[in-house]
C-alpha positions as CSV (number, residue, x, y, z in Angstrom):
1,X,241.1,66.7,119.8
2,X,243.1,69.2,117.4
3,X,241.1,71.4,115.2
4,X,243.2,72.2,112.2
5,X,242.6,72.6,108.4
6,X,244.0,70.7,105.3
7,X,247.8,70.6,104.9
8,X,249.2,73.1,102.7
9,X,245.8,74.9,101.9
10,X,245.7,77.8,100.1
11,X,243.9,80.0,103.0
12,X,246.6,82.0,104.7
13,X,244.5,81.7,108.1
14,X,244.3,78.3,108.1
15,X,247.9,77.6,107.2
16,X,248.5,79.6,110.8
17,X,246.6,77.4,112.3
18,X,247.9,74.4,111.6
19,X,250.8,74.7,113.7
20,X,248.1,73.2,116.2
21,X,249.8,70.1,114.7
22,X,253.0,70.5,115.7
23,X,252.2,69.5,119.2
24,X,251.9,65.8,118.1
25,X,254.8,63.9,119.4
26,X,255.3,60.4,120.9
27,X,255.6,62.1,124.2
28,X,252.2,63.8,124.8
29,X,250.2,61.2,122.8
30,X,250.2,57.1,122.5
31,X,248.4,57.3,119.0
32,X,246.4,59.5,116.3
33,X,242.9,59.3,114.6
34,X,243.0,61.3,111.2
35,X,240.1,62.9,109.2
36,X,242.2,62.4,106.4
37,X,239.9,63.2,103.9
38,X,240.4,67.0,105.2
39,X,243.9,67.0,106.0
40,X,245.1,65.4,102.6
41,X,242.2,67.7,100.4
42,X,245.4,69.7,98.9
43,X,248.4,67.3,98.7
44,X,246.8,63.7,98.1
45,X,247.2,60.6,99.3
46,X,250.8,59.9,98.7
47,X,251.4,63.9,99.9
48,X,249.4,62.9,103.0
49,X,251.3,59.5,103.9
50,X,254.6,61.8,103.9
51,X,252.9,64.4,106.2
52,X,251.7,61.5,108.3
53,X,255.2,59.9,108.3
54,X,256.7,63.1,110.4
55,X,254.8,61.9,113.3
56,X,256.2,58.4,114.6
57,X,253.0,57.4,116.2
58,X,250.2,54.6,115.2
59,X,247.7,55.9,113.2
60,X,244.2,55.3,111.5
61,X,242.4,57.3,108.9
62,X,239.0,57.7,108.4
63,X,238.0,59.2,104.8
64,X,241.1,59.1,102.0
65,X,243.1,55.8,102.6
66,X,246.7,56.3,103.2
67,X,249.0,54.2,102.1
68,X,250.7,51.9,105.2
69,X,247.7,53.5,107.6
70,X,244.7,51.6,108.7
71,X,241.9,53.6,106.8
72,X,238.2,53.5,106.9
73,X,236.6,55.1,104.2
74,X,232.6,56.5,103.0
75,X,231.2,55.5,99.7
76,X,231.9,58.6,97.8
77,X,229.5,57.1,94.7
78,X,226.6,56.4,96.9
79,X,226.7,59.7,98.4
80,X,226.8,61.1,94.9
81,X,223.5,59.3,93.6
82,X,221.8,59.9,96.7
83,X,221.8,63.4,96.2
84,X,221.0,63.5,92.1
85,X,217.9,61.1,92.8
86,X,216.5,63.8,95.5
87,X,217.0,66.5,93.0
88,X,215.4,65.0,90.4
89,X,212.6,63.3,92.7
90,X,212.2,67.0,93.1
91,X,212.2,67.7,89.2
92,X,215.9,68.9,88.5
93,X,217.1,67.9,85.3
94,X,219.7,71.0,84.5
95,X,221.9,69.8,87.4
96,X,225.7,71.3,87.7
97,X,228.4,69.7,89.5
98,X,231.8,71.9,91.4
99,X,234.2,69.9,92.0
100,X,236.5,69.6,94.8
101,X,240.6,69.7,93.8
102,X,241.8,67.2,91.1
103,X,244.5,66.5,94.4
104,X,241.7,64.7,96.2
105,X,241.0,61.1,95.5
106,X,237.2,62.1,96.9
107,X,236.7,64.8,94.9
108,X,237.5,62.8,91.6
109,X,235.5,59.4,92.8
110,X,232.6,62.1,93.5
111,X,233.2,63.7,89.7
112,X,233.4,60.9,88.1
113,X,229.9,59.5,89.9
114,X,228.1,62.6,88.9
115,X,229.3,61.6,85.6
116,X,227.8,58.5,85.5
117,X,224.8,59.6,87.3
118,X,223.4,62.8,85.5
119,X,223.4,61.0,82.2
120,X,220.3,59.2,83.0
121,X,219.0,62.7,84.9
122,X,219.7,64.8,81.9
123,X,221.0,63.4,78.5
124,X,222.2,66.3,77.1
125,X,224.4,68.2,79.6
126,X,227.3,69.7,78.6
127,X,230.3,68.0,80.3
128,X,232.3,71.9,79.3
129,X,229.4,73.9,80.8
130,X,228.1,71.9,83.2
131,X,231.2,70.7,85.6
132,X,232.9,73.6,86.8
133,X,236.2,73.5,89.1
134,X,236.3,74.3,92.9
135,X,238.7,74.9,95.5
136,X,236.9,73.2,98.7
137,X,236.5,75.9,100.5
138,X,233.6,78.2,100.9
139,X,234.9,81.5,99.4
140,X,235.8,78.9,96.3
141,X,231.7,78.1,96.4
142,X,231.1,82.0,96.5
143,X,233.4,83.0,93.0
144,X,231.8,80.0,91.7
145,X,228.1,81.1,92.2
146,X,229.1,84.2,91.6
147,X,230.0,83.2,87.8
148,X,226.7,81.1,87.5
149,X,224.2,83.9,87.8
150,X,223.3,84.1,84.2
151,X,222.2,80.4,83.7
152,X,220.3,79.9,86.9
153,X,216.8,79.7,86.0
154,X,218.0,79.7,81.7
155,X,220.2,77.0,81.6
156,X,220.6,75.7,85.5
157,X,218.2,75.0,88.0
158,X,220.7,73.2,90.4
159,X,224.1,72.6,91.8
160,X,225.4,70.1,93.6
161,X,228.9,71.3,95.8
162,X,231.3,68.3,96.3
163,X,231.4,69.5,99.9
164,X,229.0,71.1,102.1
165,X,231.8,74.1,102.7
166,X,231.6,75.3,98.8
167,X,227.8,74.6,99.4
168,X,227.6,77.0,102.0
169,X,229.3,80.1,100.2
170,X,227.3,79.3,97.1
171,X,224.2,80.2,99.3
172,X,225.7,83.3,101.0
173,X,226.4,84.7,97.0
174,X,222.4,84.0,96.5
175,X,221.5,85.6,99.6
176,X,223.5,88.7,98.5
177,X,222.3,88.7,95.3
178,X,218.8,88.2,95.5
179,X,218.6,84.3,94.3
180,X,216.8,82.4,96.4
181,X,217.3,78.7,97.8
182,X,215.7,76.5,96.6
183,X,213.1,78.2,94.6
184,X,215.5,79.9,91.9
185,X,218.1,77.3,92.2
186,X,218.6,74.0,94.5
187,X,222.3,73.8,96.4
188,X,223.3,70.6,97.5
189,X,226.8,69.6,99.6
190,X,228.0,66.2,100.6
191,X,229.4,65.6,103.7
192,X,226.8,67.2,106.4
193,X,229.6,68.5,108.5
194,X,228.7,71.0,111.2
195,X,228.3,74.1,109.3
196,X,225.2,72.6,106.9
197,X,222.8,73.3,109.6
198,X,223.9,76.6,110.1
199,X,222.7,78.1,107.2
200,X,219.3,78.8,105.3
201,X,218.1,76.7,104.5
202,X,220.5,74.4,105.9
């Protein structure tokens, strides 16, 4: 099992460690299983089947299909109106969305579901106010909190994260700043990785 990060993202860190990939040859393994969903977030699908096509080995994807891969994938739109009904089951109406990169066929399938899916929610949102870019990653949920301060409890009284990572440095910016989860503002991320339990409330 390698533990690396999406190809050619924009954290320095990560980039490092991504070398971890470089050990993948036809001579130390038979064939590869890919998150590709994480490893494509930042250079797409076709970006992704050229990345793949450096390492000669059978492969499958689970997440973003890849062109001449076996892929398995979620159903991004499902996920998307599962978490608009619980917030407004729980009375949001005034519900932003933070998209993941326009690179990611997830992140755009997820947009354009909160699209269809808040109209019904909340007639009158604001397409210009109301769906705000991301980066995927959890500082990238931090600067966008971080710009959101005014409206929350005005104009905002939730936000759903198109991944759980931006989810989770949206709620460290509210626990610097004094805005409290959920009773000020509900958070919401898709994709329950490991991290989403490992913050408050999780």
């Amino acid at each position: 099992v390698l533990g690396g990060f999406s190809a050619n993202t924009p954290v320095f860190h990560a980039r490092c460690h991504n070398t971890v990939y470089r050990i993948l040859s036809n001579h130390r393994v038979d064939a590869i299983v890919v998150a590709s969903s994480e490893l494509g977030a930042h250079i797409g699908p076709d970006g992704l089947s050229k990345y793949l096509s450096l390492f000669p080995l059978p492969t499958v994807a689970i997440g973003t299909p890849v062109k001449g891969v076996s892929s398995f994938s979620g159903d991004d739109t499902a996920s998307v109106r599962l978490v608009l009904d619980h917030l407004s089951r729980h009375g949001h109406r005034r519900i932003a969305w933070v998209s993941g990169p326009v690179s990611d066929p997830h992140a755009l399938v997820r947009l354009f579901a909160y699209r269809d899916g808040i109209r019904a929610i909340h007639p009158g949102f604001d397409e210009q106010e109301d769906i705000l870019q991301g980066n995927d990653t959890a500082k990238g949920g931090y600067e966008v909190m971080a710009r959101l301060h005014a409206r929350v409890g005005v104009s905002l009284d939730a936000i759903c994260f198109a991944n759980d990572e931006m989810a989770v440095g949206a709620i460290d910016d509210c626990t610097t700043h004094g805005i409290r989860v959920p009773e000020d503002v509900a958070i919401t991320g898709i994709d329950d990785v490991d991290v989403a339990a490992l913050v408050t409330p999780g």
